[in-house]
C-alpha positions as CSV (number, residue, x, y, z in Angstrom):
1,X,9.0,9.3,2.9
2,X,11.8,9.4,0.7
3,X,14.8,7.0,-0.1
4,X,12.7,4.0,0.3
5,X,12.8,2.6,-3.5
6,X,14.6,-0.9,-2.8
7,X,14.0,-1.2,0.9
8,X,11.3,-3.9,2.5
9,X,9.0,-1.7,4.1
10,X,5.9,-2.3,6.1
11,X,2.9,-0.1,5.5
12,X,-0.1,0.6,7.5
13,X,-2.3,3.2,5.6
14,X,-6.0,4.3,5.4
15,X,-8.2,2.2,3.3
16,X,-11.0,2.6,0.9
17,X,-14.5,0.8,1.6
18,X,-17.5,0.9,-0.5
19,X,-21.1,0.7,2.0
20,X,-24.7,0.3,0.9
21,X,-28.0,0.1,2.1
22,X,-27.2,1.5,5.2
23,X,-30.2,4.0,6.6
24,X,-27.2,6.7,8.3
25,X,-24.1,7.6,8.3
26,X,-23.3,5.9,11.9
27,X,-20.6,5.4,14.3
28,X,-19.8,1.9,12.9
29,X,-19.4,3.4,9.3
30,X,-17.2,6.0,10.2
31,X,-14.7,3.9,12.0
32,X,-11.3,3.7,9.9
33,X,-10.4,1.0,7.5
34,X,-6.3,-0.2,7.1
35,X,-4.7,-1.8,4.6
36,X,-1.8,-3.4,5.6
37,X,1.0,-4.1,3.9
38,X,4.8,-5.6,3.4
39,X,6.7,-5.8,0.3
40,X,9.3,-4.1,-1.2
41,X,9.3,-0.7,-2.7
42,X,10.1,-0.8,-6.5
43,X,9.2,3.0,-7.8
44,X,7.2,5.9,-5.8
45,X,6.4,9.8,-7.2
46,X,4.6,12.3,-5.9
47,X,1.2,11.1,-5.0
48,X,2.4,6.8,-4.7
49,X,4.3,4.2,-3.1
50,X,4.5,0.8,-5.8
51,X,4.7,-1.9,-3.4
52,X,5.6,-5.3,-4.8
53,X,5.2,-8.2,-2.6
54,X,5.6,-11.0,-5.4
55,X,7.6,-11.1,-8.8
56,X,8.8,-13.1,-11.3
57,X,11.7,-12.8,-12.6
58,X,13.2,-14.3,-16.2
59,X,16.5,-14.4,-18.1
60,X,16.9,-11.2,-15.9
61,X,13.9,-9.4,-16.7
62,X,11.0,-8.6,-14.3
63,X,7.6,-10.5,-15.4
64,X,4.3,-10.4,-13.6
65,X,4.8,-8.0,-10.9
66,X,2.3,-8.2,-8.0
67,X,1.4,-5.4,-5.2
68,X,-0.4,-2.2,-4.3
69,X,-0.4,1.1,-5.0
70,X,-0.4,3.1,-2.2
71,X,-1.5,6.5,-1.7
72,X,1.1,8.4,0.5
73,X,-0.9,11.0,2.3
74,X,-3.2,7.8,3.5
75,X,-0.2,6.1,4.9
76,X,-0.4,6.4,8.7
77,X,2.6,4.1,9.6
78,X,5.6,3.0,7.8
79,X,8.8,0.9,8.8
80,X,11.7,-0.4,6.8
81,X,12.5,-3.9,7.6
82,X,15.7,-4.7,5.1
């Protein structure tokens, strides 16, 4: 994953999901949860891909930026589109 700041990506990485009043920890439960995603990546580090899929932009400057922060080891599929 590297060189992909600029490029329209699609992302398919493992989710986070929060469960409650369940009485075991069950087949159902332990399936896996995706995010999915397609935007274009403005910054990434380490640890993160910043994935903007809606911006605003005025007199040249960048306002209200809107996207996800993906964790890279969670992401399971990438492609670059553009």
């Amino acid at each position: 994953m590297k060189d992909l700041k600029g490029k329209i990506v699609y992302i398919k990485a493992l989710d986070h999901a929060s469960f409650y009043e369940y009485d075991k920890i069950d087949a159902e439960l332990k399936n896996k949860d995706y995010i999915e995603v397609i935007g274009k990546v403005f910054d990434e580090d380490e640890d993160y891909l910043y994935v903007v899929s809606f911006f605003y932009q005025e007199a040249g400057s960048l306002r209200r930026l809107t996207g996800m922060k993906i964790i890279k080891s969670c992401v399971r599929e990438i492609r670059v589109l553009a």
